[in-house]
Structure formats: structure tokens, C-alpha cells
C-alpha positions in Angstrom: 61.4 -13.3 -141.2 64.7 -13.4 -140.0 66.0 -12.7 -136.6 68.6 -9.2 -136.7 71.8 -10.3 -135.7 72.4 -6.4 -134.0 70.8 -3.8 -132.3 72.4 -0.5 -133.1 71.6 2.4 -130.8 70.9 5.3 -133.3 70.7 9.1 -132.5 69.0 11.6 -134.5 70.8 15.1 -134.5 69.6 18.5 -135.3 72.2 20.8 -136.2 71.3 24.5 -136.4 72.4 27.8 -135.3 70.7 31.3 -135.4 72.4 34.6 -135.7 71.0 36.0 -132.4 71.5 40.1 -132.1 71.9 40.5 -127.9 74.3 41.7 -125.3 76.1 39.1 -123.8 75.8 35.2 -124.0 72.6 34.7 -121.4 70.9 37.3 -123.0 71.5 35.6 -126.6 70.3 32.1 -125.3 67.2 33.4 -123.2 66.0 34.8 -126.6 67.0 31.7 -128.5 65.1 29.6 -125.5 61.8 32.0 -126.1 62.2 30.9 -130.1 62.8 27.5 -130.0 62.0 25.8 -126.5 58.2 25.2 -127.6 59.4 23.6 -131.1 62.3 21.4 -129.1 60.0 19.9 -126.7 57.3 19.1 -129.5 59.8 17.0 -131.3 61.0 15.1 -128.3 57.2 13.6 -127.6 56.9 13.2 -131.1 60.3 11.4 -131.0 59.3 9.4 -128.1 56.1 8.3 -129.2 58.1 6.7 -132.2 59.8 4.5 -129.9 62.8 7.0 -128.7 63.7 6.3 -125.3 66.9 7.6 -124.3 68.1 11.4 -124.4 66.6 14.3 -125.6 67.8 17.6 -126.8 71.3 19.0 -125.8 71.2 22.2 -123.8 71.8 25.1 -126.6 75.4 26.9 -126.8 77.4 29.4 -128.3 80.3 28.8 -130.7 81.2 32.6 -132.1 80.8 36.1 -131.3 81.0 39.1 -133.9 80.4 42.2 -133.2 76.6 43.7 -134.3 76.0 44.6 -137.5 72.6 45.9 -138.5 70.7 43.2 -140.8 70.9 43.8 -144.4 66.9 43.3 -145.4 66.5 46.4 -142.1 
């Protein structure tokens, strides 16, 4: 086999966002913590144990605010 002439230092992104209905911003990302925190860390270890050693997952933000408006399917 031959020898790689590179390593290349590759990093897996997840890219989602949730419409959370909330307050003001800490509220919105508390809930969004409760929802997703337990799934996040799960796919780090499962991520490490594949050989990932470096990073993890970026701390969530918020990009837009609308006002609320009641969910359709309600």
C-alpha cells in the first residue's frame, strides 16, 4: 500500500436551527439546551470513539428574531 503524501485535518459540521417560541434569548437557548444537549454529547463520544480528537460542538446561538406567531398545525 502506499504511503499518503498528506494528512488533512477534516471537521464534520452540523448545521441546524429550531424555531424556538420564548421571551428573550437565554430563555430560547435554555430550552434549546434541554432539547438537544443529551443528543449533542452522544454524538461527540460516538465521534471520538471513531478516532475524533480535537473539538467538539460549538456553543449554540441565535441569528434572527421575529415576533411570535402561534404555529399553524396549533
Amino acid at each position: 500500500m502506499k504511503t499518503p503524501e498528506y494528512t488533512f485535518m477534516c471537521w464534520p459540521t452540523l448545521d441546524m436551527t429550531f424555531d424556538i417560541h420564548a421571551n428573550d434569548g437565554e430563555e430560547a437557548l435554555k430550552k434549546l439546551h434541554a432539547l438537544t444537549d443529551d443528543i449533542i454529547n452522544e454524538c461527540c463520544a460516538k465521534l471520538t470513539a471513531i478516532g475524533g480528537i480535537q473539538g467538539g460542538a460549538d456553543l449554540p446561538y441565535i441569528t434572527d428574531i421575529d415576533d411570535y406567531e402561534e404555529d399553524e398545525d396549533v
